[in-house]
NUBA-775160 format. One line per field, with one value per residue: x, y, z of N, C-alpha, C in turn; residue number from 0; residue in three letters. Coordinates in steps of 0.02 Angstrom, whole numbers, plus 32768, in hexadecimal, padded with zeros to 4 digits. Layout:
<sites>
n_px = c(X,...)
n_py = c(Y,...)
n_pz = c(Z,...)
ca_px = c(X,...)
ca_py = c(Y,...)
ca_pz = c(Z,...)
c_px = c(X,...)
c_py = c(Y,...)
c_pz = c(Z,...)
k = c(NUM,...)
r = c(ALA,...)
</sites>
This chain:
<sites>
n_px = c(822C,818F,8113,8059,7FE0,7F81,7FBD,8024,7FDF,7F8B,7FE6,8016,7FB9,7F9C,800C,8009,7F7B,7F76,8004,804D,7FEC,7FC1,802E,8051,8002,8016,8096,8066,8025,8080,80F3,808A,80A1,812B,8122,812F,8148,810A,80D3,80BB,8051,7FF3,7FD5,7F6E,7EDA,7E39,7DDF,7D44,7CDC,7CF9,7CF1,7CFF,7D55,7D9E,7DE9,7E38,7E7C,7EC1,7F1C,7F61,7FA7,8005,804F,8091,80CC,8113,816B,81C0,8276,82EC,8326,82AF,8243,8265,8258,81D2,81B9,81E1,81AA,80F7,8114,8132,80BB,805D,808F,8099,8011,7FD7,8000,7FC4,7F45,7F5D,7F7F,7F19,7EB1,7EEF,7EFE,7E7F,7E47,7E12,7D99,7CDD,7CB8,7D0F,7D5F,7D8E,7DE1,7DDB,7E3A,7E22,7DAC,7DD4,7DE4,7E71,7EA8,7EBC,7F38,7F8B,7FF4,805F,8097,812F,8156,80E7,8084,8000,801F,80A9,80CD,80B9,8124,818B,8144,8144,81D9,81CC,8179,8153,8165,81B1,8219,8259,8203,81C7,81E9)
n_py = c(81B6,81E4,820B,81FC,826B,8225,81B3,81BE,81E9,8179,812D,818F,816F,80E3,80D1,8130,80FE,8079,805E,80B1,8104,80A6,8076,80CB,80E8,8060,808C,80F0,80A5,8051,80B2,80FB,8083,807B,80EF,810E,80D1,8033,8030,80B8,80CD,8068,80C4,8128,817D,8114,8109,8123,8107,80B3,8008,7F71,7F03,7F51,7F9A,7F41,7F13,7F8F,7F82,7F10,7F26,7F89,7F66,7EFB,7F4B,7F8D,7F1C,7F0F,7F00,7F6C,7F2F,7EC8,7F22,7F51,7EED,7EC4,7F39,7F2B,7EB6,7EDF,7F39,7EE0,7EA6,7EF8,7F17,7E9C,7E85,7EF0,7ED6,7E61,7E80,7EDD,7E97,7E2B,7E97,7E9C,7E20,7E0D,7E7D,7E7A,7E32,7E2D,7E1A,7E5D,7EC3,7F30,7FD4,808A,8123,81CD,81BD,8179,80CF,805C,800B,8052,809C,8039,8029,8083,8056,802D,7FA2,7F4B,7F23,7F38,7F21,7F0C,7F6E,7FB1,7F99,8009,8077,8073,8090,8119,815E,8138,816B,80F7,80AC,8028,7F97,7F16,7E6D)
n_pz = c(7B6A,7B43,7BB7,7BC1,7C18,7C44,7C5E,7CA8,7D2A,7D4D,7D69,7DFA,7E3B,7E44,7E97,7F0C,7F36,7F62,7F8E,7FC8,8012,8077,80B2,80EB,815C,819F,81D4,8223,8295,82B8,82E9,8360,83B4,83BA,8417,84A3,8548,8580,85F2,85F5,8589,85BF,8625,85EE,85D3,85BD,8509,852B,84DE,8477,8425,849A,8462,83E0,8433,845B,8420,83D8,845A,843F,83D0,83F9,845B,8406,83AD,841C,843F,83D3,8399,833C,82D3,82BB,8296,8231,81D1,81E8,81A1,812C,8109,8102,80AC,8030,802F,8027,7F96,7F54,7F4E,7F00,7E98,7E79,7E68,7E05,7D9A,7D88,7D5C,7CEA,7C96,7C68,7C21,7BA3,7BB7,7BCE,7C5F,7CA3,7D30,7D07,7CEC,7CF7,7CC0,7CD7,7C8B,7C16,7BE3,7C2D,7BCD,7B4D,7B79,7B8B,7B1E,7B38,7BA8,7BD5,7C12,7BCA,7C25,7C85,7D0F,7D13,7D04,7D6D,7DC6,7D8B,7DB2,7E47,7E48,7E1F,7E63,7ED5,7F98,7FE5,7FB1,7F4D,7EED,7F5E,7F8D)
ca_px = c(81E9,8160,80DA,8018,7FD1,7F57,7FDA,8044,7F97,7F79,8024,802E,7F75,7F96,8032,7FFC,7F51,7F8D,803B,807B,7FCA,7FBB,8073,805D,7FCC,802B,80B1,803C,8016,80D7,8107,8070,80A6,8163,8146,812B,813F,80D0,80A7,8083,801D,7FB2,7FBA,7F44,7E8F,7E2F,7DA1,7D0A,7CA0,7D1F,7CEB,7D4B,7D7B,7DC4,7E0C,7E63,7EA2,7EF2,7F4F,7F92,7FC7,8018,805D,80B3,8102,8153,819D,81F1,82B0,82DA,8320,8280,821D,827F,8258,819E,81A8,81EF,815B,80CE,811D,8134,8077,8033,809C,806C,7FA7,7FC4,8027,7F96,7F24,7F58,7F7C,7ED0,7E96,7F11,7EE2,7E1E,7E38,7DDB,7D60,7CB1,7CB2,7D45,7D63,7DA4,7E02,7DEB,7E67,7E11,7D8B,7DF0,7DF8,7EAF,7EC6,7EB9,7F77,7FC3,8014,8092,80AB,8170,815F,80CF,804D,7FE6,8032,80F7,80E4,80BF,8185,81A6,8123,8158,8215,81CD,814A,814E,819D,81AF,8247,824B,81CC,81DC,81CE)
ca_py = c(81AE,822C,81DC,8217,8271,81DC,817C,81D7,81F5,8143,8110,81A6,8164,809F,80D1,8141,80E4,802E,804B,80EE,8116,806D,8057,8107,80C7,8035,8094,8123,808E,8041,80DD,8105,8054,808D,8128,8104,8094,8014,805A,8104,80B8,8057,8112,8161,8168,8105,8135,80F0,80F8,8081,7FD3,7F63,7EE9,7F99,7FA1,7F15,7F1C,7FC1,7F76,7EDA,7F4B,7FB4,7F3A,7ECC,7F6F,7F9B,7EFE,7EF8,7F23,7F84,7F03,7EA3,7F4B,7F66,7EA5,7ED1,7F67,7F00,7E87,7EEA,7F52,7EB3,7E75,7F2B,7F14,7E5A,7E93,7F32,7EBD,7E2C,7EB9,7EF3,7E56,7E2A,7EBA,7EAC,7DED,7E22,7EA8,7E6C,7E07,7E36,7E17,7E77,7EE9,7F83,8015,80BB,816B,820B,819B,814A,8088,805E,7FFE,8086,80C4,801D,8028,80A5,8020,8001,7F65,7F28,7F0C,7F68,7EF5,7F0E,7FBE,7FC2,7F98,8040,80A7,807B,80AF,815F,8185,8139,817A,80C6,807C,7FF2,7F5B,7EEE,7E23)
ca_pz = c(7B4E,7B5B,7BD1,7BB8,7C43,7C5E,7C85,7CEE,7D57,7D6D,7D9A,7E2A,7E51,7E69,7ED5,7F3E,7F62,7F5E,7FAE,800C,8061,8096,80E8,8130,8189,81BF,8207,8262,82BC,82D3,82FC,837C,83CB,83DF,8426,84D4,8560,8592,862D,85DA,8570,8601,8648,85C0,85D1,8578,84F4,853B,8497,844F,8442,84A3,8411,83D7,845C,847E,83D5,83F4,8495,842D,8396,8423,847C,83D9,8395,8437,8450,8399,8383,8319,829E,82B4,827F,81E9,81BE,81D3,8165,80D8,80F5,80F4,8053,8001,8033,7FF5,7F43,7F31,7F67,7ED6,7E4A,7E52,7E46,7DCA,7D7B,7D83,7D29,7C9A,7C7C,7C61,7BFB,7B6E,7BC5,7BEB,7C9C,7CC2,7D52,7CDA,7CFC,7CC2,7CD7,7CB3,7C5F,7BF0,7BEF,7C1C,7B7E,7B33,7B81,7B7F,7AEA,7B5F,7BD6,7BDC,7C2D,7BBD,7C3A,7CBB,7D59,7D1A,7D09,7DD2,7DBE,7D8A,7DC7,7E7E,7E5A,7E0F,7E78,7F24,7FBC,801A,7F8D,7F1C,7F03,7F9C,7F67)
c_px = c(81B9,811F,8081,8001,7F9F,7F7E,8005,8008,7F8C,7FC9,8038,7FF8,7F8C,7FCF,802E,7FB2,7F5D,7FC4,8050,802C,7FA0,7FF6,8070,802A,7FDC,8072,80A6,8038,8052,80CE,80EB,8096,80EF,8174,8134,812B,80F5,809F,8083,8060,7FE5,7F9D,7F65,7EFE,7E61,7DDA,7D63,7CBD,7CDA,7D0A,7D25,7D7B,7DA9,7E0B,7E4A,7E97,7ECF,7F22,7F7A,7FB5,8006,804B,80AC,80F2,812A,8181,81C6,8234,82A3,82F7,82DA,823E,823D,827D,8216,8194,81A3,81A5,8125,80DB,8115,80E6,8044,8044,8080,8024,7FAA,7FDD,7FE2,7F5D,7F13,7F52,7F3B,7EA4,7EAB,7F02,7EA6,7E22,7E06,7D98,7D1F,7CA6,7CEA,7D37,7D64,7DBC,7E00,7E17,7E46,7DDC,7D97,7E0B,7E46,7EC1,7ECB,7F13,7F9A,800D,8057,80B3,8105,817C,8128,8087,8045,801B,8070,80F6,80EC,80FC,81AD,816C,813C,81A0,820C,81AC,8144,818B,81C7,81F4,820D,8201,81F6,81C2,8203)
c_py = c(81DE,8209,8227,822E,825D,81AD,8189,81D9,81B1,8122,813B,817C,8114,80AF,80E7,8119,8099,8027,8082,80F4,80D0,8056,80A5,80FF,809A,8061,80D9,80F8,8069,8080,80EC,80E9,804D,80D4,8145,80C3,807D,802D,8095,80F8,80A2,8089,8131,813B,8150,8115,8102,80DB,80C2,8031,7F9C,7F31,7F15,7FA3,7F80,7F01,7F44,7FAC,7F4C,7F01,7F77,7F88,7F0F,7F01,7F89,7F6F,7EEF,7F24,7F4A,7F67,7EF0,7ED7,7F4B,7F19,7EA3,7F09,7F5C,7EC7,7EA4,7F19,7F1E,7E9D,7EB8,7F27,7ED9,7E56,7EAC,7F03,7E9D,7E57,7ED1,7ECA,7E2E,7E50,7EB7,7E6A,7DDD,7E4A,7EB0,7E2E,7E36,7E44,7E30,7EB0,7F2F,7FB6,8048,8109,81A8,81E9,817E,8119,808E,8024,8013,80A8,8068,800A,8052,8086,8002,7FBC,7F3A,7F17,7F33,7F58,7F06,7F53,7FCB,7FC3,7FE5,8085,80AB,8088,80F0,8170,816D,8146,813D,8093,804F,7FC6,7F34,7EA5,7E06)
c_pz = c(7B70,7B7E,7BC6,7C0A,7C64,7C8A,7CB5,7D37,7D8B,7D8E,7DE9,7E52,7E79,7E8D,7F0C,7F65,7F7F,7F89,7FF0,8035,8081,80D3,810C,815B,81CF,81EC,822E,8295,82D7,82F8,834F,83BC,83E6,840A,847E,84F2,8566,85BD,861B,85CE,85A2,8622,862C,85CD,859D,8558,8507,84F1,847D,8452,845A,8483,83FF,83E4,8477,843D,83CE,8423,8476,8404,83C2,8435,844F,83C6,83B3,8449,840D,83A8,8341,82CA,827C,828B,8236,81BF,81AD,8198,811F,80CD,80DC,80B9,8039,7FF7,7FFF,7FA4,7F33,7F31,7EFF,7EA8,7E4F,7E40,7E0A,7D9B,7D64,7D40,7CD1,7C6F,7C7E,7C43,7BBB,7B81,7BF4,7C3A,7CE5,7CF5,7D3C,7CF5,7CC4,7CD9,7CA4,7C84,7C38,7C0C,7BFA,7BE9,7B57,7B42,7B7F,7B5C,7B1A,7B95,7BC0,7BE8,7C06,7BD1,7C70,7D0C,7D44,7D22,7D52,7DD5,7DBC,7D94,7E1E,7E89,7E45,7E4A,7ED6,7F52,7FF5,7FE6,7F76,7F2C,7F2E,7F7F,7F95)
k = c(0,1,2,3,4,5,6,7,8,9,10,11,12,13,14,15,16,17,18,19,20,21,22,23,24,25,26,27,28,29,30,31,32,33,34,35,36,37,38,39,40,41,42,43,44,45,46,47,48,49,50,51,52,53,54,55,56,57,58,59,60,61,62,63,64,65,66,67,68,69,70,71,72,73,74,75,76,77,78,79,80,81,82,83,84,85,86,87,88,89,90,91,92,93,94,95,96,97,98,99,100,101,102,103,104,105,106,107,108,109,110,111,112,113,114,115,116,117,118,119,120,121,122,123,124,125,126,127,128,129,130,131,132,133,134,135,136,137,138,139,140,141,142,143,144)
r = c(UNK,UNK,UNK,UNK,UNK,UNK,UNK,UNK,UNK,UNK,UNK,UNK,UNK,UNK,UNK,UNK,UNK,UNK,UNK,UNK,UNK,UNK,UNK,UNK,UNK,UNK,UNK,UNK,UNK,UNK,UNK,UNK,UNK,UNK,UNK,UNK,UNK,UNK,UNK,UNK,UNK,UNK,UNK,UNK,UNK,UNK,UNK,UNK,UNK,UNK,UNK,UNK,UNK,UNK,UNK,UNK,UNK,UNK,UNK,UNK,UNK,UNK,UNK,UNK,UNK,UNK,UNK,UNK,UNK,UNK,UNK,UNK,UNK,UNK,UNK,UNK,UNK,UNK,UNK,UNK,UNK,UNK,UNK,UNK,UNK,UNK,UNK,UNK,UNK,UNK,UNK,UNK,UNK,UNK,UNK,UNK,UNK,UNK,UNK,UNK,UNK,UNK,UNK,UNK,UNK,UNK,UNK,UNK,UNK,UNK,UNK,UNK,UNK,UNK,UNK,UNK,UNK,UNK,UNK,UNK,UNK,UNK,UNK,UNK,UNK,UNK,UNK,UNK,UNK,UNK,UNK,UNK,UNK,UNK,UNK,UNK,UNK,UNK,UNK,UNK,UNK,UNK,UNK,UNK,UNK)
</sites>
């Protein structure tokens, strides 16, 4: 099937904002959190403009991700994918059961309403399509549930 270049747009659009630069976020900060010891870490100087709420936020975040295995990491990864797809499906879900109501949220691609492309919708509905927009377009695999 020949997709409209509305809709290809919005499907690279809700994946990459909704899913991949959300979990690459999340693991700048895994990552950060495995990539030294503790002690190093207590080594480094710290930013004094930072507040120390901030701060102390940074040490726990620090702290949690160096003590995970690496099972236990690959257990979180699946979580917080699954929490970003179930965030991005009700989302969407939302939008698609308001479509014709006044007080709806609305979405538009390139200015055009997306009820306007549904009709191209494989799956029917704005929220299933996420189904196959995140096996074309994202680099993080499948939906997580």
């Amino acid at each position: 099937m020949e997709f409209s270049e509305n809709y290809i747009e919005l499907g690279e659009i809700v994946v990459k904002k909704m899913r991949d630069e959300n979990f690459e976020n999340y693991i700048k900060i895994r990552d950060y959190g495995k990539s030294m010891s503790i002690k190093q870490y207590s080594e480094l100087p710290r930013n004094l403009n930072l507040a120390p709420e901030f701060q102390k936020l940074n040490d726990e975040r620090f702290d949690f991700f160096n003590s995970l295995s690496e099972m236990q990491t690959e257990t979180l990864n699946r979580i917080i994918l699954n929490i970003l797809d179930s965030s991005s499906f009700n989302f969407l879900r939302e939008i698609e059961e308001n479509l014709e109501e006044n007080n709806s949220i609305g979405l538009t691609i390139n200015g055009e309403k997306v009820e306007n492309i549904t009709t191209e919708f494989l799956s029917g509905t704005l929220f299933g399509e996420y189904f196959l927009w995140i096996e074309k377009n994202s680099k993080f695999g499948k939906f997580q549930h």
